[in-house]
C-alpha positions, 0 to 999 in steps of 0.5 A, a space after each residue: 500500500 502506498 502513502 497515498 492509498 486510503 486504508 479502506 476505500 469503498 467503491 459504488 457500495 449498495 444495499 438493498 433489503 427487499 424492494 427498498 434501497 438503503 444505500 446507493 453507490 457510496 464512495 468513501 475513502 478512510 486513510 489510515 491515522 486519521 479521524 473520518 466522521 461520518 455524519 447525517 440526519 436521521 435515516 440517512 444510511 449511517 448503521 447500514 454502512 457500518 454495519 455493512 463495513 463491519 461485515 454483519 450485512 454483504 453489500 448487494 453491489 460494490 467494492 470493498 477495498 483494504 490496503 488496495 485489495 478488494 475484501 469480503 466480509 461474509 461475517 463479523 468475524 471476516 471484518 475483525 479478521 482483517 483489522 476492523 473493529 466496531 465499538 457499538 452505541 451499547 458497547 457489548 461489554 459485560 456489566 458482571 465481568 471485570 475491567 481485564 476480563 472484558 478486554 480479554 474476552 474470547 482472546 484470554 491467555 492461557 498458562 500452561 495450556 489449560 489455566 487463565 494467566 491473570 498475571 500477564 493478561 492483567 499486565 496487557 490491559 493496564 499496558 494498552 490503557 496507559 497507553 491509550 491515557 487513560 488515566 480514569 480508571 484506578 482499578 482495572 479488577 472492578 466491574 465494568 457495571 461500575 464505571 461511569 459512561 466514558 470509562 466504559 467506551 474506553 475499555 470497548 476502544 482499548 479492546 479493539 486495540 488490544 485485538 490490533 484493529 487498524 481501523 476502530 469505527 465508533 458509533 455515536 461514542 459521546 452520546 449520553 455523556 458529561 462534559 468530562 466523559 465526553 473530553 475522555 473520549 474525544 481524547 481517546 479518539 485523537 490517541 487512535 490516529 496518532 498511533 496510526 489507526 484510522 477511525 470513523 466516528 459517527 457522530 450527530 455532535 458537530 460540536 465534537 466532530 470539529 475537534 477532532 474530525 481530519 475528514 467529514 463524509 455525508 450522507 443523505 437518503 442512502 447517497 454520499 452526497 460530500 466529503 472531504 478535509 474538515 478545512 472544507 466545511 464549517 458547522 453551518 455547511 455540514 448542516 446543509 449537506 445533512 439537511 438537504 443533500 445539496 450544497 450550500 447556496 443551492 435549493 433543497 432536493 429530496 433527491 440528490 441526484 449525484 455524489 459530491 466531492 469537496 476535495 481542494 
């Protein structure tokens, strides 16, 4: 893959279930290191295309491409496989289970073959949260079901990490959250494309796009309708682009009728 190949590249994506068209020739680039956020109203297509990306839905049309090679998810566990990890709105955790348990989860380490190693295992989870900043967390043996919201998004991330994902898509991560809560996150976020992992953040918070977003996708009705470097847009563009699927300055049309480009 060369420096300028984007990590996954979708190509003319759809979707369709029964007669009903959820997505329509999506394009979208996600480069490694860098935060992509993926934004539209309500209905827009958002969880069909992670879902689809994740490997829980075969797109009907399209081309997936990793480090420039087509792929195909027939499964989650094709796209966890190949490094794609999503830590979803309810984040999967178990609210019984500890901190290092929940991270380890189906990936445990065993010694001498049969025996958990708690030593190591414990050892790796408090390595990839330091690593991660999160400073939060005191105790990494207490019930997840004891941390507070963003606590429990950044043991779903480290997670991810600790499976190696190279891509790590996150799923309206702040919502629900405090001020705080939501700075630790954001944080985390910022701490993933400096360790060279791309992520694609959907978001309806502008407010947190901004800040950490290096590319802005949208979509509307199915269609990506605008994407491009977050220099290209400001909160009251994206906002058109979500609202009307068309430029700004232009009318409204329910019917986009082509993908946009804001590339410069």
């Amino acid at each position: 893959m060369n420096d300028a190949e984007p990590l996954l590249r979708l190509r003319g994506i759809g979707k369709n279930f029964g007669p009903v068209r959820a997505l329509t020739d999506i394009n979208l680039d996600v480069p490694a290191g860098q935060v992509t956020a993926l934004v539209g109203d309500n209905g827009a297509g958002k969880s069909t295309l992670i879902k689809t990306i994740s490997g829980i839905w075969e797109p009907n049309g399209g081309d997936i491409l990793w480090q420039g090679k087509p792929v195909h998810f027939h499964s989650p566990k094709d796209a966890t496989n190949t490094g794609i990890a999503t830590v979803y709105q309810d984040l999967a955790l178990c609210d019984n289970l500890d901190i290092v348990q929940n991270m380890m989860l189906g990936h445990e380490m065993l010694s001498g073959g049969a025996l958990l190693d708690e030593i190591h295992m414990e050892k790796a989870a408090k390595k990839t949260l330091a690593d991660l900043n999160v400073t939060t967390v005191r105790n990494i043996r207490q019930p997840v079901g004891s941390l507070s919201g963003g606590q429990r998004q950044a043991v779903a991330v480290a997670k991810a990490v600790m499976l190696e994902a190279k891509l790590v898509i996150m799923d309206e991560p702040t919502a629900a959250l405090g001020v705080s809560q939501t700075a630790l996150v954001l944080e985390i976020i910022e701490q993933l494309a400096s360790r060279g992992i791309a992520v694609l953040l959907i978001s309806h918070n502008l407010t947190d796009v901004f800040r950490v977003a290096d590319r802005i996708a949208v979509l509307y009705l199915g269609r990506m309708v605008s994407s491009g470097p977050v220099a290209n847009y400001d909160t009251s563009s994206t906002v058109h682009w979500m609202t009307t699927g068309t430029a700004p300055g232009t009318a409204p049309n329910s019917h986009a009728s082509s993908p946009q480009s804001t590339e410069g």
